[in-house]
C-alpha positions as CSV (number, residue, x, y, z in Angstrom):
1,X,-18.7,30.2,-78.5
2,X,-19.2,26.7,-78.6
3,X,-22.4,25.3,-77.5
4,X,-25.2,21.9,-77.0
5,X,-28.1,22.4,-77.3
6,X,-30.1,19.2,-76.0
7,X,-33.4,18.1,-77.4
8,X,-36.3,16.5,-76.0
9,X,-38.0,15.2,-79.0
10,X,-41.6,14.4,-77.0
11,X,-41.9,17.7,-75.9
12,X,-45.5,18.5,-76.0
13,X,-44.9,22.4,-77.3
14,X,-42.8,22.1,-80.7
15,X,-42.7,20.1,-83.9
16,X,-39.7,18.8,-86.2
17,X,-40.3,22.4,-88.3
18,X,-39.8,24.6,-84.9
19,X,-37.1,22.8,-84.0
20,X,-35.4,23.3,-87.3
21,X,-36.3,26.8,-86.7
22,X,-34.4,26.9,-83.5
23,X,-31.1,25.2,-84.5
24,X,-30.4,27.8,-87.6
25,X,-31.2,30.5,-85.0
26,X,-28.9,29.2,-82.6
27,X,-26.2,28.8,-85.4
28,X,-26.2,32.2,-86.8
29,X,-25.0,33.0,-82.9
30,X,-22.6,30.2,-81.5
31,X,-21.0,27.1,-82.8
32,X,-23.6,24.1,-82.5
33,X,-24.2,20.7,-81.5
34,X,-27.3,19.3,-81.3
35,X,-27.6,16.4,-79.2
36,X,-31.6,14.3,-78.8
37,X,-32.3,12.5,-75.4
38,X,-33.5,8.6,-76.2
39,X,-34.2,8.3,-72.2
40,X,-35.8,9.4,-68.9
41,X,-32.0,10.4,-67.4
42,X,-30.4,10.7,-70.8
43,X,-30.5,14.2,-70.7
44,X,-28.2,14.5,-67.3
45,X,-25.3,12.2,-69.4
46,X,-25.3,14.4,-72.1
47,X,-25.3,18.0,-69.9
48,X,-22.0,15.9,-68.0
49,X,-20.5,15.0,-71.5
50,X,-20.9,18.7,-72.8
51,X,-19.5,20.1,-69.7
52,X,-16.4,17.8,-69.6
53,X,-15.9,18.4,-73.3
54,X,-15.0,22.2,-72.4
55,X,-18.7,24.0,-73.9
56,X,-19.3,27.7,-73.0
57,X,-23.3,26.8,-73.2
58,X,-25.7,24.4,-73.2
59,X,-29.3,24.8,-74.5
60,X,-32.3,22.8,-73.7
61,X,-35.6,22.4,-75.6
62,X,-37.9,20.4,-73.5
63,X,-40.0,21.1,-70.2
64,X,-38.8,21.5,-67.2
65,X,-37.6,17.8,-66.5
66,X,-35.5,17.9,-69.2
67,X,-34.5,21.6,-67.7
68,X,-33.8,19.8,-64.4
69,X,-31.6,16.5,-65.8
70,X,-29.9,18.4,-67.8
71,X,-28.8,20.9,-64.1
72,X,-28.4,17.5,-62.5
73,X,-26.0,16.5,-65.5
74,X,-23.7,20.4,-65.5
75,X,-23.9,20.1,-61.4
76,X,-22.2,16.9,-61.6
77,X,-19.9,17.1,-64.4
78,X,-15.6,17.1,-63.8
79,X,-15.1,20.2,-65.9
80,X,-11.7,20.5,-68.0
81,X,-8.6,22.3,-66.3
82,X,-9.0,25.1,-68.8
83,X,-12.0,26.2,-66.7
84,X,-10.9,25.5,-63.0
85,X,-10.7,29.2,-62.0
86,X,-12.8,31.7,-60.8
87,X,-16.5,30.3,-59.0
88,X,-18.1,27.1,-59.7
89,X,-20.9,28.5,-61.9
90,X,-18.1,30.4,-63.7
91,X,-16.1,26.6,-64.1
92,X,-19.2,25.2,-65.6
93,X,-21.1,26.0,-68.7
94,X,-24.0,28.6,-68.9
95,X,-27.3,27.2,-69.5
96,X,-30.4,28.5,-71.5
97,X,-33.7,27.1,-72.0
98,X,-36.2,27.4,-74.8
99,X,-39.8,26.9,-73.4
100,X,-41.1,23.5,-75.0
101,X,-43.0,21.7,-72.3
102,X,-46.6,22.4,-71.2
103,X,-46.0,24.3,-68.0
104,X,-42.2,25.2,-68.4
105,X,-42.1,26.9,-64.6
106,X,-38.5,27.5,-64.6
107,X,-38.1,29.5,-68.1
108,X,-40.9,31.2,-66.9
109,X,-39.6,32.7,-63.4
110,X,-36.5,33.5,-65.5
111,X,-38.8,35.9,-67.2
112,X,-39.1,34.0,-70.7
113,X,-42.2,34.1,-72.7
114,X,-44.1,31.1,-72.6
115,X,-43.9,29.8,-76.0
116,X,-40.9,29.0,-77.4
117,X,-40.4,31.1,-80.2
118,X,-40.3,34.1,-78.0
119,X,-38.0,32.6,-75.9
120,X,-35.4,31.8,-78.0
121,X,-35.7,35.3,-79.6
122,X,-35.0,36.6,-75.9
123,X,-32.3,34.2,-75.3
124,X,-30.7,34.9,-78.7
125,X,-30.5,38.9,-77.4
126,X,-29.1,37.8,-74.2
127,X,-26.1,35.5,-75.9
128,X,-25.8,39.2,-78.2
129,X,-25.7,41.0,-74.9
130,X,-23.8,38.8,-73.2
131,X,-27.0,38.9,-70.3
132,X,-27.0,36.4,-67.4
133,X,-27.0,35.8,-63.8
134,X,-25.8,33.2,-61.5
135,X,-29.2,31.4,-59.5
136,X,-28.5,29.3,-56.6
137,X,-30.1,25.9,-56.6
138,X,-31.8,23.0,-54.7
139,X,-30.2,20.0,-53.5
140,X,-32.6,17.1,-52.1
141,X,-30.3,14.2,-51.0
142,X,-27.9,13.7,-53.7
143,X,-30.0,15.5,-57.0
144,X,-30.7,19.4,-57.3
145,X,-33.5,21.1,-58.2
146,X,-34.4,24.6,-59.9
147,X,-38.1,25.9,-59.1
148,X,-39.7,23.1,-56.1
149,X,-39.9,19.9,-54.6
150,X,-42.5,18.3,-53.3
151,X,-43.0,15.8,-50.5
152,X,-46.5,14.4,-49.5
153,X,-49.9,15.0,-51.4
154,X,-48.3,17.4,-54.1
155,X,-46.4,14.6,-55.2
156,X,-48.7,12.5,-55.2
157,X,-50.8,14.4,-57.4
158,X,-47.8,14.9,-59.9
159,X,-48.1,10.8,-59.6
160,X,-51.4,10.7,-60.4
161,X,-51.3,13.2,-63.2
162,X,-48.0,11.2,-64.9
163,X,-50.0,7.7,-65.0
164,X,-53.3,9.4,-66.5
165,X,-50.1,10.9,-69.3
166,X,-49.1,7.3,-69.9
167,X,-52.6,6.1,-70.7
168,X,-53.3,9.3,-73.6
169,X,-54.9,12.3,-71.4
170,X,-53.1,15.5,-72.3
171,X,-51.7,17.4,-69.3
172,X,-54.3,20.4,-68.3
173,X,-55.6,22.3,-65.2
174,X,-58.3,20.2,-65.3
175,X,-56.5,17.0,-65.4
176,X,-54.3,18.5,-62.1
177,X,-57.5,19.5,-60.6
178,X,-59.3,16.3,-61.1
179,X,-56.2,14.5,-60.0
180,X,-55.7,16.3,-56.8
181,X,-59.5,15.8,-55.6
182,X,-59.2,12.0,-56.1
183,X,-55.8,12.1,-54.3
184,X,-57.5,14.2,-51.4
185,X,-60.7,11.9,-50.5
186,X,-59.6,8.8,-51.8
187,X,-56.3,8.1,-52.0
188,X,-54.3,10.0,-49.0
189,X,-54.0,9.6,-45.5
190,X,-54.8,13.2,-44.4
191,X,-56.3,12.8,-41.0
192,X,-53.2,11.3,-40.0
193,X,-50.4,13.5,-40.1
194,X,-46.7,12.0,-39.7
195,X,-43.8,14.5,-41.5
196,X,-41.6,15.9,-39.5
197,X,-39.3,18.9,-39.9
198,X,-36.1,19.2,-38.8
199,X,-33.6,21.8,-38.9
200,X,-30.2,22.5,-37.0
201,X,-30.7,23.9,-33.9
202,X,-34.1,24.4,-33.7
203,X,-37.1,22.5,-32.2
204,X,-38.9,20.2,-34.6
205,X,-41.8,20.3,-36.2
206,X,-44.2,17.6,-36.3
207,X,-47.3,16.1,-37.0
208,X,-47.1,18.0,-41.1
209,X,-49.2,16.5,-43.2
210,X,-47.9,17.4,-46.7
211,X,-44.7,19.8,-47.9
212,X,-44.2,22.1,-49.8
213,X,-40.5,23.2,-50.9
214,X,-39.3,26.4,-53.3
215,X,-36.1,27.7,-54.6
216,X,-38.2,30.8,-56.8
217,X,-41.5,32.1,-57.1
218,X,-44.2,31.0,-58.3
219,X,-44.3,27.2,-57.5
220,X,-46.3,26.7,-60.8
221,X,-48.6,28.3,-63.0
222,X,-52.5,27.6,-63.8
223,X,-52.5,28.4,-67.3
224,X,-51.1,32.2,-66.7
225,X,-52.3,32.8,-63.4
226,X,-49.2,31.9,-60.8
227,X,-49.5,29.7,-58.0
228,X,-47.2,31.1,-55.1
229,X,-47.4,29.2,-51.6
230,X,-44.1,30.6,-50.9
231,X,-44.0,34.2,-52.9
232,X,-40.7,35.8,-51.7
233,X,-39.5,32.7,-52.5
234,X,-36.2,33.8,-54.8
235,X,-33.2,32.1,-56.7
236,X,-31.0,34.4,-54.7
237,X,-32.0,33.1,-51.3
238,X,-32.4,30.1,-49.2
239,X,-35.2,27.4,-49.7
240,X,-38.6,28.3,-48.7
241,X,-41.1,25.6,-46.7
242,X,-44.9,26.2,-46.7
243,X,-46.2,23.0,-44.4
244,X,-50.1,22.0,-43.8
245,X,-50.2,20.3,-40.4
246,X,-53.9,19.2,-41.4
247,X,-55.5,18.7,-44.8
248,X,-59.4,19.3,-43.4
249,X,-61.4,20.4,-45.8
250,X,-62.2,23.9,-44.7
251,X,-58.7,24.8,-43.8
252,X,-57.0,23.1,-46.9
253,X,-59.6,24.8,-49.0
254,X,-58.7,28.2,-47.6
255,X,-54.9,28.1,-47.9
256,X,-55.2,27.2,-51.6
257,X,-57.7,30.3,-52.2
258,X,-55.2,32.3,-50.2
259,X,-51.9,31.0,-53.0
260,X,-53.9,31.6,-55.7
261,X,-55.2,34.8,-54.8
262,X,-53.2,38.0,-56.7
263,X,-51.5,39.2,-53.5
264,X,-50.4,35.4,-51.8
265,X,-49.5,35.4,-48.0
266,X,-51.0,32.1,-46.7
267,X,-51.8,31.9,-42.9
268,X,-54.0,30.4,-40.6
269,X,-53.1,27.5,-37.6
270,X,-52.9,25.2,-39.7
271,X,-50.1,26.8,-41.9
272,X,-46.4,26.7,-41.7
273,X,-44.2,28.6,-43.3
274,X,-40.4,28.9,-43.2
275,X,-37.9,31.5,-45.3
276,X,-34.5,31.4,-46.8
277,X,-33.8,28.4,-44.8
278,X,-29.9,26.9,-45.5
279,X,-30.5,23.1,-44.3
280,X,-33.7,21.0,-43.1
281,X,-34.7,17.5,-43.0
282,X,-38.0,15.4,-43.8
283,X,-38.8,12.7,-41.7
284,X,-42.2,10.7,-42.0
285,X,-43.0,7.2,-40.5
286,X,-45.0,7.0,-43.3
287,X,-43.6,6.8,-46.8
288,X,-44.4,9.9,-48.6
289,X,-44.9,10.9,-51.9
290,X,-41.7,13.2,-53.4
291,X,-41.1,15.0,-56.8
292,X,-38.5,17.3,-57.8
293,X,-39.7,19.9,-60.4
294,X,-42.3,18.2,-61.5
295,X,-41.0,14.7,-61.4
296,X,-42.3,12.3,-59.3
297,X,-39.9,10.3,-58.2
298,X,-41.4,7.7,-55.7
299,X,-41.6,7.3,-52.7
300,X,-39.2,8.3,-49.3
301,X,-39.0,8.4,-45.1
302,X,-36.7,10.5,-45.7
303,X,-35.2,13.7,-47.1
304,X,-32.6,16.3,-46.3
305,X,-33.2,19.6,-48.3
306,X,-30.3,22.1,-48.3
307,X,-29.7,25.5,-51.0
308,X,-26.7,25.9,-52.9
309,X,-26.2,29.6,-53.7
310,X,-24.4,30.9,-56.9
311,X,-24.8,27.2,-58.4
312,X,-25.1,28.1,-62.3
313,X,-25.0,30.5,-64.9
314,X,-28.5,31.1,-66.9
315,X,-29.0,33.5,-69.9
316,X,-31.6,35.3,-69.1
């Protein structure tokens, strides 16, 4: 089995040792090349290089932006002839991931351990095993996702949280919580709701003040604790929308004491939520705020979410 395994040398979890560690695990298994990322978006070219060059696998160490260039790169590779039967996941490579950011969300709903030693352990008995299964995927405009998207005060946050990163402060609840309440009263324009949500067929919804989007459960994790807006969110369904039409206090307050509770099912008036949806669109007057994954990746007026089912192979 030939393989890549693609390296994010900043991630925050693992040292030039561990990652030693790694590659001799991975070559007592499967033909190896190891391949380091220089570049926000280099990971994507080398995922499309590996996946034209004929691989059976490619492995990523990093958190889950690497995990999602690297999808991104696989999704939108021209694989050789030699693999143009079958499905598309089966025509592309399989992908695993070794936990090596701070959150790592999608290795996690895959049902890795969090720290990487114990996920490649796992990974190296599913390659033994020959254990995957094919997830469906995000697609936001032109670029997929795994695990969520975001598009309002979310986003934002993520924002907030990547320019405190740039400046030294190490990514923590805390630094998310502080974030987000400086967002909230300061920063956003929460009395004045203008997202729109627009499916086929169906009345619109309007007046949404921030969006939330998920492919899996949990949306993220607090340390261990998940954090499920959507919780039957699944990678073998549609896209699942949990909407605030108002971000007042009391309300807002209670919806995120509802997702973090042990037994999540967010309601109340000012709640919308949507399941296993196939196609919608984000409209604001307003520019909002978007991220995919964890990525914050500007601002838009505009969006138009859809799910892609049986997208990849994972090893799980």
């Amino acid at each position: 089995m030939r393989a890549v395994l693609v390296v994010n040398p900043k991630a925050t979890t693992t040292s030039e040792r561990s990652r030693d560690v790694l590659v001799r695990a991975l070559r007592s298994q499967v033909d190896l090349s190891v391949r380091y990322t220089r570049r926000r978006g280099h990971a994507t070219d080398l995922a499309r290089e590996a996946a034209q060059e004929g691989v059976d696998l490619v492995v990523t160490l990093g958190g889950d932006g690497t995990v999602n260039e690297v999808v991104n790169g696989l999704m939108t590779a021209d694989p050789p002839t030699i693999r143009t039967g079958g499905s598309p996941a089966e025509r592309l490579p399989a992908l695993a991931t070794v936990p090596g950011g701070s959150t790592n969300v999608f290795a996690r709903a895959l049902g890795l351990p969090r720290e990487w030693a114990d996920g490649t352990s796992m990974i190296l008995e599913g390659l033994r095993l020959g254990r995957s299964r094919t997830i469906g995927l995000g697609r936001a405009d032109d670029r997929y996702f795994t695990f969520c998207a975001g598009f309002g005060l979310d986003a934002a946050v993520i924002h907030r949280v990547e320019q405190a990163r740039r400046r030294g402060r190490v990514s923590s609840p805390s630094l998310y919580f502080r974030s987000t309440l400086s967002h909230y009263f300061l920063g956003s324009h929460r009395r004045h709701p203008t997202i729109s949500l627009e499916r086929p067929g169906e009345p619109a919804e309007g007046e949404l003040a921030t969006v939330i989007i998920q492919n899996t459960a949990p949306w993220t994790y607090l340390g261990d604790r998940e954090v499920n807006p959507n919780p039957e969110a699944s990678f073998d369904l549609g896209l699942d929308v949990m909407a605030l039409r108002q971000l007042r206090v009391a309300s807002t307050t209670r919806t995120v004491t509802q997702f973090l509770s042990r037994h999540p099912d967010p309601r109340g008036k000012q709640v919308l939520r949507l399941h296993d949806l196939e196609e919608f669109t984000l409209v604001s007057a307003r520019p909002q705020a978007f991220q995919l994954d964890g990525d914050y990746l500007g601002e838009r007026h505009k969006v138009r979410f859809t799910s892609v089912s049986g997208a990849l192979r994972v090893i799980c």
